[in-house]
C-alpha positions as a Python dict, from the first residue, in 0.01 Angstrom:
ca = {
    (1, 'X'): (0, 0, 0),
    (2, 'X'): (-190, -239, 243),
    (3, 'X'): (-570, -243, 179),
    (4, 'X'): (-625, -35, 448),
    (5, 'X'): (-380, 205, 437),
    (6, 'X'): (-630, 231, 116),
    (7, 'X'): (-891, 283, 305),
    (8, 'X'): (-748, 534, 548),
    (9, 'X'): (-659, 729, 242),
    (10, 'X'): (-1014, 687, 89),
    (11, 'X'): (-1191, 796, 447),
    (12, 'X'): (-938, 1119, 496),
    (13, 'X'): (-1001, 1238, 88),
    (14, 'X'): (-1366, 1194, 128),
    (15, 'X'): (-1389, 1367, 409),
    (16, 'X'): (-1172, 1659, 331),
    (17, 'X'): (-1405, 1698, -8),
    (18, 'X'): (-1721, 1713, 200),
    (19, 'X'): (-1567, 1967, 427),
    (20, 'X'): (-1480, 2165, 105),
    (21, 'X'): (-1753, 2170, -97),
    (22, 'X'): (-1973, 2264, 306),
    (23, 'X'): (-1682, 2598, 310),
    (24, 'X'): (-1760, 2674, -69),
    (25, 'X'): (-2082, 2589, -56),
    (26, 'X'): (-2025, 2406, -416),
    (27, 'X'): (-2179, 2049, -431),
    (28, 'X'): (-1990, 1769, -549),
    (29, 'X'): (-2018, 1390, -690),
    (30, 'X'): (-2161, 1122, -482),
    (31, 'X'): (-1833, 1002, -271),
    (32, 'X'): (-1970, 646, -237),
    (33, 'X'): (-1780, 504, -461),
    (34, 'X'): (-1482, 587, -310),
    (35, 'X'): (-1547, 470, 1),
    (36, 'X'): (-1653, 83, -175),
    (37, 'X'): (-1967, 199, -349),
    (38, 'X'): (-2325, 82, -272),
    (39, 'X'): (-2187, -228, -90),
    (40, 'X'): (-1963, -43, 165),
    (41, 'X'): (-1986, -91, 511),
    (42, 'X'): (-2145, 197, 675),
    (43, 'X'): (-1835, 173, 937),
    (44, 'X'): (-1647, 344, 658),
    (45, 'X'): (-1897, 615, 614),
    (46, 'X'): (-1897, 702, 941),
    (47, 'X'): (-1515, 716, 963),
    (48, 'X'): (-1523, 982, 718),
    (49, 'X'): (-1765, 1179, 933),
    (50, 'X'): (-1549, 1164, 1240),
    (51, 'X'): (-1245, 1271, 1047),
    (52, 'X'): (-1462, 1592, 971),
    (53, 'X'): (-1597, 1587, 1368),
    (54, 'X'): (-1245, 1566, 1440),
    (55, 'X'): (-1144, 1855, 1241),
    (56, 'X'): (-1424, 2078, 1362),
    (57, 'X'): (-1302, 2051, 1781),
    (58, 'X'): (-975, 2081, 1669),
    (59, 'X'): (-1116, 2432, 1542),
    (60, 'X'): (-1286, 2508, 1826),
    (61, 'X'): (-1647, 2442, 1774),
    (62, 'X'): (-1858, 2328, 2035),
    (63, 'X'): (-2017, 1968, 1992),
    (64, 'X'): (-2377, 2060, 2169),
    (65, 'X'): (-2567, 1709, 2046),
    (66, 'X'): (-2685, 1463, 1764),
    (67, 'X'): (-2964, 1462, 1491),
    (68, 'X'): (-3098, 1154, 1388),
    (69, 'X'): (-3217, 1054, 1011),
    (70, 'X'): (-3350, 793, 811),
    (71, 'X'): (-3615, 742, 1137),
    (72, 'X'): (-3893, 706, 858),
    (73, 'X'): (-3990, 305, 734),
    (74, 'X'): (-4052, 431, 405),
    (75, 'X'): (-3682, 648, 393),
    (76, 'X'): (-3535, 338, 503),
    (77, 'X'): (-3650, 109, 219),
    (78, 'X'): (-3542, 345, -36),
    (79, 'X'): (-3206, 327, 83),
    (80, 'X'): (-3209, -29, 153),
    (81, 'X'): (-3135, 5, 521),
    (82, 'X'): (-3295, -127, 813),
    (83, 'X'): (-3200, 132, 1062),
    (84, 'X'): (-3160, 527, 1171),
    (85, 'X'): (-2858, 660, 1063),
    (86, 'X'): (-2695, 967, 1318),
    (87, 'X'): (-2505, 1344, 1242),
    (88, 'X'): (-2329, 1535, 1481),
    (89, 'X'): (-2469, 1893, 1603),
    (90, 'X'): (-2270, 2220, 1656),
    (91, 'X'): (-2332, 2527, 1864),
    (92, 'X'): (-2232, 2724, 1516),
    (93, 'X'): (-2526, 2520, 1319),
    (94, 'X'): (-2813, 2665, 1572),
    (95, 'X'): (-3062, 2990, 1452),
    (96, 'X'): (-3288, 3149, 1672),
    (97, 'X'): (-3632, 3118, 1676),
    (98, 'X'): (-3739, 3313, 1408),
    (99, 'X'): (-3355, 3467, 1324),
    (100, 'X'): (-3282, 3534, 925),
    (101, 'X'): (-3058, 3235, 848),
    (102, 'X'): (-2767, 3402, 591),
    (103, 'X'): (-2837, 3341, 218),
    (104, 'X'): (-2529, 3205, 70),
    (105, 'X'): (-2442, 2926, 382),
    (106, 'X'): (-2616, 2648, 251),
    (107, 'X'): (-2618, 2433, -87),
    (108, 'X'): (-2975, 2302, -162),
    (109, 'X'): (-3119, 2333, 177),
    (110, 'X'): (-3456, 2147, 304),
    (111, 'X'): (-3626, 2183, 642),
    (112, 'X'): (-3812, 1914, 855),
    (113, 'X'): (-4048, 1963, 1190),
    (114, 'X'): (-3868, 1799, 1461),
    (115, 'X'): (-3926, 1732, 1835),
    (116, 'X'): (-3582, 1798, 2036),
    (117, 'X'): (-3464, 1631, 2376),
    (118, 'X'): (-3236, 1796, 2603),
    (119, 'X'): (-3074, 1578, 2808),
    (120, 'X'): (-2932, 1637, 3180),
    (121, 'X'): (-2735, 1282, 3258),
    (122, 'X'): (-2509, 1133, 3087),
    (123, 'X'): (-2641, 800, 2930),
    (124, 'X'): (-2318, 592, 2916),
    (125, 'X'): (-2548, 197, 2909),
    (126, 'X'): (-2460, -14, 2693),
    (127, 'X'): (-2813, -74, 2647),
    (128, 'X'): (-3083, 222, 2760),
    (129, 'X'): (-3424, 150, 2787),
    (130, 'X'): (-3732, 419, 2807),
    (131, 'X'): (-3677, 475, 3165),
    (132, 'X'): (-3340, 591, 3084),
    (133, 'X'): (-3400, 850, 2814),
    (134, 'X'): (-3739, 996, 3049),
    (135, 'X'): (-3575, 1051, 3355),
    (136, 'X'): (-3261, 1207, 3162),
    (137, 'X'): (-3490, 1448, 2971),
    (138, 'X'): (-3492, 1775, 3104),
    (139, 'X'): (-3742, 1923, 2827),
    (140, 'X'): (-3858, 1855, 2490),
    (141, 'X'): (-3896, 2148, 2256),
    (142, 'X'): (-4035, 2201, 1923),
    (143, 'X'): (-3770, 2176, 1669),
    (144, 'X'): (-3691, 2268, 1302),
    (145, 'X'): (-3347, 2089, 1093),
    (146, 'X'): (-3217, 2249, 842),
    (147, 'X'): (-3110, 1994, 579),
    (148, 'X'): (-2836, 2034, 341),
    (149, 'X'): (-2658, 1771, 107),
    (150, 'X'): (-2314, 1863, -9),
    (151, 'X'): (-2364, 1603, -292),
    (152, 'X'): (-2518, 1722, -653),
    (153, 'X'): (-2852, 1701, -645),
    (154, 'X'): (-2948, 1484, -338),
    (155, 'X'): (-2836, 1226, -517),
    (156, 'X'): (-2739, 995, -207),
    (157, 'X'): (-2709, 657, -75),
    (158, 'X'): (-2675, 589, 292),
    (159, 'X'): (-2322, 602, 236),
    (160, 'X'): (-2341, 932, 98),
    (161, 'X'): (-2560, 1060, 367),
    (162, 'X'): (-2328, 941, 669),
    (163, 'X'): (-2035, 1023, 592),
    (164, 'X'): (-2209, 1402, 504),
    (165, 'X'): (-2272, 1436, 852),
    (166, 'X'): (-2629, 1275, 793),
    (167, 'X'): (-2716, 1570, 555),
    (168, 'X'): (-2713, 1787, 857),
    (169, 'X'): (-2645, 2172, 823),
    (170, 'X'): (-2796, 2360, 1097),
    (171, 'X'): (-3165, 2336, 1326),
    (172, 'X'): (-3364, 2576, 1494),
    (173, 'X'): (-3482, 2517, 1856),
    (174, 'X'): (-3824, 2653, 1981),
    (175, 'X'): (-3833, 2895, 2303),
    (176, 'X'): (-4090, 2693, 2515),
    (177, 'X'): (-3977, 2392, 2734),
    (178, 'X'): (-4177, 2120, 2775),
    (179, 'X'): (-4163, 1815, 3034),
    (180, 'X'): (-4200, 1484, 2840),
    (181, 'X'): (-4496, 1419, 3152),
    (182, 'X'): (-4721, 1690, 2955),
    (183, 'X'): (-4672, 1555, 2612),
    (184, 'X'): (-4797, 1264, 2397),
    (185, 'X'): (-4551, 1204, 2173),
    (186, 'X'): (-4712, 944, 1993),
    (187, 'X'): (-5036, 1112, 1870),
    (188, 'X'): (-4916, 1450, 1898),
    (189, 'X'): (-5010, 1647, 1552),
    (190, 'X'): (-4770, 1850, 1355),
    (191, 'X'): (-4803, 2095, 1078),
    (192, 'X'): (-4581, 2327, 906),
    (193, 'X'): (-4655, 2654, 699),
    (194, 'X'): (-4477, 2848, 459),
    (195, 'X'): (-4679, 3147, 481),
    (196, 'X'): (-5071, 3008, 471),
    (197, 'X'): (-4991, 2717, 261),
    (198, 'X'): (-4944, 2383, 459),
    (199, 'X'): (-4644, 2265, 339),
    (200, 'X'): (-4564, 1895, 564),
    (201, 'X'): (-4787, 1694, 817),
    (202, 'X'): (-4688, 1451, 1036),
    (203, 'X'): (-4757, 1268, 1395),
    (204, 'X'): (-4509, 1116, 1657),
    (205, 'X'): (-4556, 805, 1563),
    (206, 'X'): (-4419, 848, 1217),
    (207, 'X'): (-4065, 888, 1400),
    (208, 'X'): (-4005, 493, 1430),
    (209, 'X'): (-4382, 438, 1604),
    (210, 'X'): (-4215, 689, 1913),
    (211, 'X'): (-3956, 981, 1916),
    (212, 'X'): (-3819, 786, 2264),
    (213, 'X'): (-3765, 431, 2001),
    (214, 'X'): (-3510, 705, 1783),
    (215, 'X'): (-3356, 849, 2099),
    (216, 'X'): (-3287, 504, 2272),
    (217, 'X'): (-3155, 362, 1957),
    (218, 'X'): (-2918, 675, 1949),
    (219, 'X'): (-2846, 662, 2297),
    (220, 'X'): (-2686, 313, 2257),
    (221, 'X'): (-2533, 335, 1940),
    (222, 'X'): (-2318, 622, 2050),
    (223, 'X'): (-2184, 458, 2348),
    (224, 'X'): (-2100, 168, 2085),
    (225, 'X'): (-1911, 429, 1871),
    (226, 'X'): (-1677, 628, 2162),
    (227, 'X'): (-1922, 948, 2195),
    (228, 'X'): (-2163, 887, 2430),
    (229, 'X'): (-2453, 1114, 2471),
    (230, 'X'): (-2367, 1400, 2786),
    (231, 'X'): (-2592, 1635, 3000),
    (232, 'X'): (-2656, 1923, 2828),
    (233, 'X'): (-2672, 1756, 2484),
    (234, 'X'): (-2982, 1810, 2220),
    (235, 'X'): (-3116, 1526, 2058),
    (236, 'X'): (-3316, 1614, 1733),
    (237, 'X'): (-3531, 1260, 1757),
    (238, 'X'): (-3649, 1284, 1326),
    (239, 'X'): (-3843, 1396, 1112),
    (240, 'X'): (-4255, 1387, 1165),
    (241, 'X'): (-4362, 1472, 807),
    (242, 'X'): (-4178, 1487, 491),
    (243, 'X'): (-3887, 1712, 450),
    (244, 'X'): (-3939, 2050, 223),
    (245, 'X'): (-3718, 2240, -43),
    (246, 'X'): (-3640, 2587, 125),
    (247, 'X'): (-3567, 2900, -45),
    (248, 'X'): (-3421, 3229, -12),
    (249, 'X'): (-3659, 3451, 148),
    (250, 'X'): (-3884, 3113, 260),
    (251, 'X'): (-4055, 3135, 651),
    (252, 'X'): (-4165, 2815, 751),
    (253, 'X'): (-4348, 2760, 1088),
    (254, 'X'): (-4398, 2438, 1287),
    (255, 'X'): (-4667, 2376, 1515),
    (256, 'X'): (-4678, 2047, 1706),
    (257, 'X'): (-4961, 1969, 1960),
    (258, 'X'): (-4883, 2011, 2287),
    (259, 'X'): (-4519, 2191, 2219),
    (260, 'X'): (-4581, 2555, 2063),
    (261, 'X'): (-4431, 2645, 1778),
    (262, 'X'): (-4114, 2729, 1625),
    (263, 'X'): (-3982, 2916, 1336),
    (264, 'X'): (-3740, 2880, 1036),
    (265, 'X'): (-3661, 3185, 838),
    (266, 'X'): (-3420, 3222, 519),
    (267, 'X'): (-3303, 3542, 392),
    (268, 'X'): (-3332, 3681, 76),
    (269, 'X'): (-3028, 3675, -173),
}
């Protein structure tokens, strides 16, 4: 067997066990070193999560966007990697504001306070600059993402985490649109709450110095990778303050400056 008939095996048995262990909601190994271990090109990571992006509009869901991850300096050094990494969104992986999300869906799940773009032109550059993203905004809304790592015990490396769909599992969009001309997304404050205890804070800035830096960088490397950002899409741009363990019967609200608020609620078993 040629090396990458290897390879194509590798990509299609790592991604069927991630889609697995997501239905069963039973975590499994790290998958890295299948896929070429710590030294693996992240190509191959990704591979694996367009097998599983294949698989899902084959089944009918509806692709409505992209979250984007590792938008924190600090995240990045950890995992050795000197850029964002991407997931893909689903219409089935969105909970209204405030709406019980179902104990029993999700592995070891952990939220983060967002700020979401929707997006009304297609950006199809092969390089898109601030201009681009602004006048293709539509809104911004407040956002909560609903982590979840189908590998044991967060134990990941960037190739864990991309071919996992970027640890993605499901987000919660706030009610209130916003036009980017009102906002500073820079300075703007955020804090979440899990009841009256302040659980994460956080500023624009500490999404790669501007939300728009995440959503440009996003905005090209799709078109580089054959799924180009569309009108009607939501971008989740990353994470403002540090993520937070959620669990059953856990509310968490997110308040950034100058958006509202939004709300995250998890049943009780």
């Amino acid at each position: 067997m040629s090396n990458s008939a290897v390879v194509e095996t590798s990509v299609e048995s790592v991604a069927l066990a991630l889609r697995e262990a997501e239905l069963s909601q039973t975590a499994i190994a790290p998958i890295r070193p299948q896929l070429g271990g710590e030294s693996a090109d992240v190509d191959i990571a990704y591979a694996a999560q367009e097998v599983n992006t294949q698989r899902a509009l084959a089944e009918g869901r509806r692709l409505v966007g992209r979250k984007i991850g590792l938008t924190s300096v600090a995240v990045q050094k950890q995992l050795g990697v000197d850029s964002p990494d991407f997931g893909m969104l689903f219409a089935d992986m969105a909970f209204g504001d405030g709406e019980a999300i179902p104990a029993g869906r999700l592995i070891q799940p952990k939220v983060e306070a967002e700020i979401a773009l929707v997006i009304n032109k297609d950006l199809t550059k092969e390089k898109h600059t601030y201009a681009d993203i602004i006048s293709a905004t539509e809104y911004a809304l407040p956002a909560i993402e609903v982590v979840d790592s189908r590998i044991e015990n967060w134990k990941i490396s960037l190739i864990d985490t991309v071919a996992d769909n970027a640890s993605s599992a499901g987000f919660v969009l706030g009610s209130k649109p916003v036009k980017l001309e009102n906002l500073d997304l820079v300075n703007c404050k955020m804090i979440m709450t899990r009841g009256d205890e302040v659980v994460s804070q956080g500023v624009g800035k500490a999404c790669l110095s501007n939300p728009l830096n995440a959503a440009v960088w996003l905005a090209d490397e799709m078109v580089r990778r054959g799924r180009p950002l569309l009108a009607g899409d939501i971008v989740l741009t990353g994470a403002l303050g540090p993520m937070v363990v959620a669990h059953p019967g856990d509310e968490f609200k997110v308040e950034i400056e100058g958006f509202g608020s939004v709300v995250a609620a998890f049943a009780a078993e």
